[in-house]
Every structure is written in structure tokens, then in C-alpha cells.
C-alpha positions in Angstrom: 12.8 1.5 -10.8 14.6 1.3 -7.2 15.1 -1.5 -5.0 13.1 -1.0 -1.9 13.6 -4.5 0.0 14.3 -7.9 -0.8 11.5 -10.7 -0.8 13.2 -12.5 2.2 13.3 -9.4 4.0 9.7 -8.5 3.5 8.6 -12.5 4.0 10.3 -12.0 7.5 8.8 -8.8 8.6 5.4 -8.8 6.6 5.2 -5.1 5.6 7.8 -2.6 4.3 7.3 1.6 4.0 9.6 3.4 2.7 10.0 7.1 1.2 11.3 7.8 -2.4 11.1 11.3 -2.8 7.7 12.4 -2.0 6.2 9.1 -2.1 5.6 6.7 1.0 5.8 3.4 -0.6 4.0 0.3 1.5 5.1 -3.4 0.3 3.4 -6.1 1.8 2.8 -9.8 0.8 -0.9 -10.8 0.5 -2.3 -14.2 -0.4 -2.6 -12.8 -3.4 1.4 -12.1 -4.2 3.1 -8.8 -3.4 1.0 -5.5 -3.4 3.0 -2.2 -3.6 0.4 0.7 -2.9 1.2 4.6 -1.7 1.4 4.2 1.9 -1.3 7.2 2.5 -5.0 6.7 2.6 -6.7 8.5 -0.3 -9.2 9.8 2.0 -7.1 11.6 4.6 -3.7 10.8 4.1 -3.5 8.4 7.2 -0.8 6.0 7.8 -2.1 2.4 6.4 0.9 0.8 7.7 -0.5 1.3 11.2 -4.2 0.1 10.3 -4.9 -3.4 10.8 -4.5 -5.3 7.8 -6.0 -9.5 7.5 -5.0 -11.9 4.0 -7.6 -9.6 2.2 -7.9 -6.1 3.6 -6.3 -3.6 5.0 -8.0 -0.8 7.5 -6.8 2.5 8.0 -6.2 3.5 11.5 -7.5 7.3 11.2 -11.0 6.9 9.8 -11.8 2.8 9.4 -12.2 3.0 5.3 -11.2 -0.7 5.0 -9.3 -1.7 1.5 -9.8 -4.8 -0.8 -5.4 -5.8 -1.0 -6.2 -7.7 -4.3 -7.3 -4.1 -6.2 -6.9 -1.6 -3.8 -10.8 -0.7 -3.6 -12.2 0.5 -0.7 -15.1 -1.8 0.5 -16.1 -0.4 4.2 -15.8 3.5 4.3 -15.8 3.0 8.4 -16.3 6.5 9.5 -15.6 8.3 6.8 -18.0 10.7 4.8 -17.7 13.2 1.9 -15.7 11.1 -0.1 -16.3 9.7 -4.0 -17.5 6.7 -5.3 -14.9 4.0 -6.3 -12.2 5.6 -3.6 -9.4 3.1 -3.8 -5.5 2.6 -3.3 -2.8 4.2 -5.2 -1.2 1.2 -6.9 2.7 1.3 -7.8 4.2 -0.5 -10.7 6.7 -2.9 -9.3 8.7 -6.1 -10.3 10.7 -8.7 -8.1 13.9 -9.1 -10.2 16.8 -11.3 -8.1 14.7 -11.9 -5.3 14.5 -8.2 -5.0 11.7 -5.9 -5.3 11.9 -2.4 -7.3 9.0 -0.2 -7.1 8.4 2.8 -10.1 7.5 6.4 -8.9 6.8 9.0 -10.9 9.0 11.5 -11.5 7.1 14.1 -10.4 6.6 12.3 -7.6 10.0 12.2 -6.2 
């Protein structure tokens, strides 16, 4: 696990990305609680922290797929096409520990 920001840090700012290793890691607070996903959209790779994001969804800026925050499944596919069934987000473990957050990546993935 490694810390990636603190939870009054990412309260103040409302999203977080950051890289460990090859991983983009996004952190945002939903009304839900905190979500940790990979900050690339599975369909193209765009950049979600860019896309417009409400208390439920977020939409990626390349292509519109829109995102349920709660599970990470995509509910609008916007513009995309050619892309499977059940697309969703890449969910990261994580655990707030001191106020902190830590996120796990793979370690292949770093």
C-alpha cells in the first residue's frame, strides 16, 4: 500500500491523480465514500480526471461513456462503439488509515 493523499487534502480539492509506477491512480470522494479507480477510461484510455464528474457519475472527456462512481459501471456509452458489454472502471483496493489514504497496485503494474 502507498499513501497517495490525505482525506483533508482530497476533501479540499475534490479529486486526486496520481502515478505509481505505470498506474494513474484517481481518488475522489463521492456521496458514496471515497472511490479509488485507474484514472484511464477502459475504452480509450482518456483522462477521466478531466471529464465531468456529478455525486453519481463520472463522464469521460474523449468519447462521453459516462460511469456509475458507486461500482464503476458504465451506464451511457456517449459516443463510443465497438466496445463489450459490462465495460466498467478499474477499481483499486484502498484503505484510509490516520486520516490518510493508501491505495494497492499490482506489482506488475508498477
Amino acid at each position: 500500500m502507498r499513501r497517495v493523499i490525505s482525506l483533508q487534502a482530497l476533501r479540499a480539492s475534490g479529486k486526486h491523480v496520481e502515478w505509481i509506477g505505470k498506474t494513474e491512480v484517481f481518488v475522489l470522494e463521492t456521496k458514496h465514500g471515497v472511490r479509488v479507480f485507474s484514472g484511464m477510461c477502459p475504452h480509450q484510455g482518456g483522462p477521466l480526471a478531466e471529464g465531468e464528474i456529478t455525486d453519481a457519475s463520472i463522464t469521460c472527456p474523449w468519447h462521453g461513456c459516462t460511469f456509475d462512481l458507486n461500482d464503476g459501471q458504465c451506464i451511457d456509452l456517449g459516443t463510443c462503439r465497438n466496445v463489450a458489454d459490462g465495460m466498467r472502471l478499474k477499481s483499486l483496493p484502498f484503505e484510509i488509515t490516520g486520516g490518510d489514504i493508501y491505495v494497492a497496485v499490482e506489482a506488475d503494474e508498477t
